[in-house]
N, C-alpha and C positions, 0 to 999 in steps of 0.2 A: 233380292232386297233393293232398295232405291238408293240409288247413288246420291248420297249427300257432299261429294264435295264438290267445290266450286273451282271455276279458273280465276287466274289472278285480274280481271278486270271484277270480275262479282264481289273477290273479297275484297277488292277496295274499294266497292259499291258500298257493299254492307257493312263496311266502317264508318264509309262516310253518313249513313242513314242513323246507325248506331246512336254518331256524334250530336246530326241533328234532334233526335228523339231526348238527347239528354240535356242537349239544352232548352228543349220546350220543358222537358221537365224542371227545371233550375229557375224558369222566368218566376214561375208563382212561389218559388221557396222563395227567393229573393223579393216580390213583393210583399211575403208575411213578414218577413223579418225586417222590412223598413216600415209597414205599418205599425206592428208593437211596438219599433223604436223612437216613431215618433207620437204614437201614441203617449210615452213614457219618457216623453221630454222634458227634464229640469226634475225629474223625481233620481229617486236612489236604485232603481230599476235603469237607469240609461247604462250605465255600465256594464251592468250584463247583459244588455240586448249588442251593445258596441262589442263584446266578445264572440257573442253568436255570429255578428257579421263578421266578423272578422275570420272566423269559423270556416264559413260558409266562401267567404272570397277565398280564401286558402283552400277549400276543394275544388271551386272551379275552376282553379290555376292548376292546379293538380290535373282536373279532366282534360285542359288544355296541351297539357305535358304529356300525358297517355295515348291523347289521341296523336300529336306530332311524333312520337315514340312509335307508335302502330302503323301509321305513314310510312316512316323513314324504313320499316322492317319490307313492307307491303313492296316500294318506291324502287329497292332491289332487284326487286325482277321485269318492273315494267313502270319506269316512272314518267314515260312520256303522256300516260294516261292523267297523270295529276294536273298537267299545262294547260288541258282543253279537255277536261270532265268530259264524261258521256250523260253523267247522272244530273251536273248540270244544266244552265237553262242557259242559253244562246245568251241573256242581260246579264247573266253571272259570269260565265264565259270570256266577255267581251271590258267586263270590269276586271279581270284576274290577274292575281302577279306572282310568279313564281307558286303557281298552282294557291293560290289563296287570297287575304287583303294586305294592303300594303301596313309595314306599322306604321306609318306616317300617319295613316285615314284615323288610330285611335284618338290621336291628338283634333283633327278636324271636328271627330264626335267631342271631345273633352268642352271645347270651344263651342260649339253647337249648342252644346244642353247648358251652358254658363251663360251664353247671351238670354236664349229663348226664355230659361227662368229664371234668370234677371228681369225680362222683359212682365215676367207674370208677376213678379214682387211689385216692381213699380207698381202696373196694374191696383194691384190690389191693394197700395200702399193711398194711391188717388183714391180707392173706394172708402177709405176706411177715412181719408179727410172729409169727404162729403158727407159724413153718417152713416154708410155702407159696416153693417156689423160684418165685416169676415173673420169668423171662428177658428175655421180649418186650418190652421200652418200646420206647411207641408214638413216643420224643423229644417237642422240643416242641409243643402242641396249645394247642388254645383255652383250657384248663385255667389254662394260663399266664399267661394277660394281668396284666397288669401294673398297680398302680395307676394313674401314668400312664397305658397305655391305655385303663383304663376311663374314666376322667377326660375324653378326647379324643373317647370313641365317644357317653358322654351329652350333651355340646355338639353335637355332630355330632347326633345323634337329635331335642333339640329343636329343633334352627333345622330338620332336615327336615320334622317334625311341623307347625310354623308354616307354611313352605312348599305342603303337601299340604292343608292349610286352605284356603289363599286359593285354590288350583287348583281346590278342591272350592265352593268360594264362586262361582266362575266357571260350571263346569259347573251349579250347580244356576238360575244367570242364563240361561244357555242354555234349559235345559228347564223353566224358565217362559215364555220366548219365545213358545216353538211355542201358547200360549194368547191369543198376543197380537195386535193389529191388523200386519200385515192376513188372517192367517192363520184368526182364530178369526171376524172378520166375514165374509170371504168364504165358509166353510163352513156359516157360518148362510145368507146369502143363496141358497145354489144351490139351483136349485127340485130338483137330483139328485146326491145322496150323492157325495163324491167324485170328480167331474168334474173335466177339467183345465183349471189355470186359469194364464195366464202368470204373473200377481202370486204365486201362492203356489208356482209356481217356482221364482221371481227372490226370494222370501222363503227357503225351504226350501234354494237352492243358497250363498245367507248365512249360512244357519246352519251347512251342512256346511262351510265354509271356516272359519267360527270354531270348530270342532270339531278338523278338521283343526290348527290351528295351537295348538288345548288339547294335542293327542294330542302332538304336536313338545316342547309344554314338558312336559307330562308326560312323556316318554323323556328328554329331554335331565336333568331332574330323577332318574331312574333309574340313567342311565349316570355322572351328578355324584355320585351319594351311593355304589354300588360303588367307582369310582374311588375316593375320598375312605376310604371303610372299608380297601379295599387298602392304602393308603400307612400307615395307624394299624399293620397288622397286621406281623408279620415273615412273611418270604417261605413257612412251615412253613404259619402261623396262614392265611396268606389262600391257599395253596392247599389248607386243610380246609374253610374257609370256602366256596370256590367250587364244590367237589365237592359239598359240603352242598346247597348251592344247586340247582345242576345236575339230581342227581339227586331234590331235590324236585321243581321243577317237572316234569320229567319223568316220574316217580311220581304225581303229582298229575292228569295226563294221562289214565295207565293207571285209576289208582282210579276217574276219571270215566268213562271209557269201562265199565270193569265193574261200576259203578254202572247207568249205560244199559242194557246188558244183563239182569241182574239186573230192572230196572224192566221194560224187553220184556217179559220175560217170566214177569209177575206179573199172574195172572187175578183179575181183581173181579168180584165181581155186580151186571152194572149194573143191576138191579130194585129195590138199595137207594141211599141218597143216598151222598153221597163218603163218608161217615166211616161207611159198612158195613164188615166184616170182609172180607179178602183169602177166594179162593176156596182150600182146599187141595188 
């Protein structure tokens, strides 16, 4: 019979693909459900579409939770793999924090999608002075927020900011470590590069457990600050909000992959040093 099981980089391959498939799946429920909602704007239907979303954002926080949950079990046996993915794409990679995004970047996006359609209201706010019939409103959007909200999401943004320091403060304790005794004295002793040695095992499998257990607060800090954005936003706002999201990371994915590609297959001369000109 064929051997179906995997080693632990595969199963935390196939999590991570898992995660991704599920949130291609989510992009389009979450556009049906902000189109009926705002289809359904200012009628007695807006309330139960604001349920449905609300629904609907309370599973993908849920899916957010499972998948950190499945990490943190996965993270156990091998969590250095989470720091610099294989599955990965050298632009995701080089963007990565504590094996993922920073929660600072959700606030970045919060603030992104508030100017940009701000920026389309006006727009269309000019067109509709000059006689420009626009029919379409998009209802409410990030646009919207409120003083109050914003008042709630910049608190929210520095205590996370704070937070994301002292985690970064930790990891960088870490990888001073691996310089440290008994690691960096027994690598000088060995009369051969690299040899195996139980101390720097029993060192080495210390470190991945304190790694491991940074990656746990780092998610759980990830899954606290969405959560947390959610409840600021009305049910419209965070299900723009999470589409936004969604389909970045998920675009962010493809751009790295076609980035790679691109890179394959870009010919240099290697007769001159790195900073020769590409061959055309």
């Amino acid at each position: 019979m064929e051997n179906k099981g995997k080693n632990i980089e595969q199963a935390q391959e196939s999590c991570y693909h898992q995660w991704m498939s599920l949130q291609s799946q989510r992009v389009p429920e979450l556009k049906q459900a902000l189109a009926q909602r705002r289809t359904h704007e200012g009628t007695a239907d807006a309330a139960a579409d604001d349920n449905k979303l609300r629904e609907l954002t309370q599973n993908i926080i849920g899916d957010f939770k499972n998948y950190a949950g499945k990490r943190a079990d996965l993270s156990h046996r091998c969590s250095s793999n989470y720091y610099a993915p294989s599955w990965n794409t050298p632009l995701e990679n080089a963007l990565i924090w504590m094996g993922g995004c920073r929660p600072s970047s959700f606030f970045r996006l919060v603030y992104a999608l508030c100017g940009s359609q701000t920026e389309i209201r006006v727009t269309q706010f000019l067109r509709n002075i000059d006689g420009y019939d626009y029919s379409g409103s998009d209802g409410a959007s990030l646009s919207d927020l409120t003083a109050e909200q914003l008042a709630k999401i910049n608190v929210l943004h520095v205590k996370i900011i704070d937070e994301e320091e002292k985690m970064t403060k930790k990891d960088s304790s870490l990888q001073e470590d691996a310089a440290d005794i008994p690691i960096s004295t027994v690598a000088y002793a060995e009369e051969h590069v690299g040899e195996p040695n139980a101390m720097v095992d029993q060192a080495l499998d210390k470190q991945e457990e304190a790694m491991a257990t940074l990656l746990a607060e780092a998610d759980n800090l990830r899954v606290d600050t969405l959560t947390k954005i959610i409840e600021i936003l009305t049910p419209v706002q965070a299900g723009d909000f999470l589409m936004a999201g969604k389909k970045l990371h998920l675009s962010m994915h493809q751009w790295g992959a076609l980035r790679d590609q691109r890179r394959r297959e870009c010919i240099i001369d290697v007769g001159h040093d790195a900073g020769g000109e590409e061959e055309k």
